[in-house]
C-alpha positions in Angstrom: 90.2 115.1 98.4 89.6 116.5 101.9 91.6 115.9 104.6 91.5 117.1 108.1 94.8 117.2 110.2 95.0 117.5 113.7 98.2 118.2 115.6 99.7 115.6 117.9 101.3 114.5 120.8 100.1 111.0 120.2 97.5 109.0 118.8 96.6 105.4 117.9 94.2 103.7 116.2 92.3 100.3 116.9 90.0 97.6 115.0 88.2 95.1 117.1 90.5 96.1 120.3 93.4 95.5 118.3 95.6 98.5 117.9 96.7 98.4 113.9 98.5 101.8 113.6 99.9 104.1 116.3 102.3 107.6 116.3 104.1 109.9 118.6 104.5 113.4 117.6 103.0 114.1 114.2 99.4 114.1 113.2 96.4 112.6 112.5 95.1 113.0 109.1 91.1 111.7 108.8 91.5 111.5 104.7 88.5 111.4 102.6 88.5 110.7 98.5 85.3 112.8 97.1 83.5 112.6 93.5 86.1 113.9 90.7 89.7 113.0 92.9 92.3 111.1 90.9 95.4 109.7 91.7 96.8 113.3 90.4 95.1 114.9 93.5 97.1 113.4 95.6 100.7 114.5 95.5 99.8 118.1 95.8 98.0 117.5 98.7 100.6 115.0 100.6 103.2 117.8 99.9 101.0 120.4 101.3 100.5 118.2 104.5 104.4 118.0 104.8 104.9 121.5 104.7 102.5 123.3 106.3 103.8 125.0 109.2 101.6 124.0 112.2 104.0 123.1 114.5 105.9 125.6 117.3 109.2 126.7 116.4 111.9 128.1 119.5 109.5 131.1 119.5 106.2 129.0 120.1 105.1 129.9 116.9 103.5 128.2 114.4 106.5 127.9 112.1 107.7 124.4 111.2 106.4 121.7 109.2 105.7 117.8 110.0 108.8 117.2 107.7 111.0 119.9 109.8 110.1 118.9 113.5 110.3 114.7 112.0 106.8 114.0 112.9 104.8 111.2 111.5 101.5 110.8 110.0 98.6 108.8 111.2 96.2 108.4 108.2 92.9 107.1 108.5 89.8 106.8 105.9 86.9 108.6 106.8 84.4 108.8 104.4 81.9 111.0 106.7 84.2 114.0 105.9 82.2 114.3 102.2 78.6 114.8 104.6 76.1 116.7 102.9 73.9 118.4 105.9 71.7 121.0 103.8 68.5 119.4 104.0 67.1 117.3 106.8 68.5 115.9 110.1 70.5 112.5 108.1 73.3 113.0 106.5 74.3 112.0 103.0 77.4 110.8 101.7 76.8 110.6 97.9 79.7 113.3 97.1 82.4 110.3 98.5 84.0 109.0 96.0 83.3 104.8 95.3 84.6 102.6 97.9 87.4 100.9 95.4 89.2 104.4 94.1 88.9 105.6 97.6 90.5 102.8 98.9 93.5 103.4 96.8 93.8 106.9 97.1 94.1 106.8 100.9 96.8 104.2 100.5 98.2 106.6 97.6 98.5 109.2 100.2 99.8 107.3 103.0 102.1 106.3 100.6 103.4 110.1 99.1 103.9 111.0 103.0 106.2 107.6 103.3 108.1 108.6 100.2 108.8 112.3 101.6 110.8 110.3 104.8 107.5 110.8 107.1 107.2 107.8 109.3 103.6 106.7 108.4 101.0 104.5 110.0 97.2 103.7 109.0 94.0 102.6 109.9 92.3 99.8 108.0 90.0 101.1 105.2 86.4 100.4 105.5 86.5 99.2 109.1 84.8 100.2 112.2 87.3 102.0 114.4 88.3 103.2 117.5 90.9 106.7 117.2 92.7 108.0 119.8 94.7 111.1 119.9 96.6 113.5 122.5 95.4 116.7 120.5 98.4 118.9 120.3 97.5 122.7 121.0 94.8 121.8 120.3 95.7 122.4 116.1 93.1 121.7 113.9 93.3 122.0 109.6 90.8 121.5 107.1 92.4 120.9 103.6 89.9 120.4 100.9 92.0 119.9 97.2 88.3 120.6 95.4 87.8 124.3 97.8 87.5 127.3 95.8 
């Protein structure tokens, strides 16, 4: 599963002009369920979003986690992250995983983050939408659970 995070100050998210999930400090996770992901992929990688220590401690460093500064989570589907760019000028997206396990993955994760106190809202899977965020830093993290 791939997932990028980017640090907050705010950032919403809209379908049709309607705004469906919105957060203050936290970040926005653009999740994206690849070929070979399972529901066992996900735990590891919701814990590893809680703890990773992107956020400023008293210092201004990068110290504490979304979990330690009481952030939330913003997570929204976005198949595009599984892009295949080697050949030609059109991307392909064959190495996403099927629309129905995807679906339920992202809501897996969503949930895991709930579950670890995170306050956590989403996007609407499979729907054109409109993001909005207050880029934080700006901090920017690429997790990929398949990576080498």
């Amino acid at each position: 599963m791939r997932a990028l995070l980017q640090r907050v100050s705010r950032a919403s998210v809209s379908v049709e002009g309607a705004v469906v999930g919105e957060i203050g400090q936290g970040l926005l996770i653009l999740a994206c369920a690849t070929d070979g992901d399972t529901s066992e992929t996900v735990p590891p990688l919701a814990r590893k979003i809680a703890k990773l220590r992107i956020f400023a401690d008293e210092s201004g460093k990068m110290n504490r986690s979304l979990l330690a500064v009481g952030g939330a989570a913003l997570v929204v589907s976005q198949f595009t992250l599984a892009a295949v760019t080697r050949s030609g000028n059109r991307p392909g997206f064959s190495g996403a995983a099927a629309p129905e396990l995807a679906e339920s993955l992202y809501l897996q994760l969503a949930h895991e983050l709930s579950q670890m106190a995170i306050p956590v809202a989403t996007g609407r899977f499979g729907a054109n939408m409109q993001v909005s965020l207050l880029n934080d830093g700006p901090v920017t993290i690429w997790l990929d659970t398949n990576a080498p």
